[in-house]
N, C-alpha and C positions, 0 to 999 in steps of 0.2 A: 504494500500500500504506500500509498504517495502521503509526504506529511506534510500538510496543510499548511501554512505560512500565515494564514489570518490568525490575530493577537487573542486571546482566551482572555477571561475574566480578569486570572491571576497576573497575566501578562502587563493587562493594560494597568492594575493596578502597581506591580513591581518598577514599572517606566513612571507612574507619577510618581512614586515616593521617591526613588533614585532622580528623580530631577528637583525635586522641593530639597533633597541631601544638597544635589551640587548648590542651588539657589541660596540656601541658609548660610553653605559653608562659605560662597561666594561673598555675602550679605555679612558675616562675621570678622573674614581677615580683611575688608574693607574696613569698618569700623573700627578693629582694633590699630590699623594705619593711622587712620583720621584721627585716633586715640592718638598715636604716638605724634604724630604733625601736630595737635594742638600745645601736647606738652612739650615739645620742642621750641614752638612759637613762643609759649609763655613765658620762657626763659629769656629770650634774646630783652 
C-alpha cells in the first residue's frame, strides 16, 4: 500500500506546537537582547 502524505490529526497538531516552540523561543532570546541593550544603555 501506498502511504498517504495528507497530514493526520496528530500531525497537524505536532507542526503547531513545534512552531509556537520556534515563535516563543524566537520571542524570548529577542527580549533577553533588548534586556541586555537597555542595560548596557543605562550605563553609558
Amino acid at each position: 500500500m501506498a502511504r498517504r502524505t495528507r497530514l493526520t490529526g496528530v500531525d497537524g497538531i505536532e507542526i503547531f506546537f513545534t512552531g509556537l516552540l520556534i515563535l516563543v523561543s524566537i520571542l524570548i532570546a529577542w527580549f533577553a537582547g533588548y534586556v541586555v541593550y537597555k542595560l548596557y544603555k543605562g550605563q553609558a
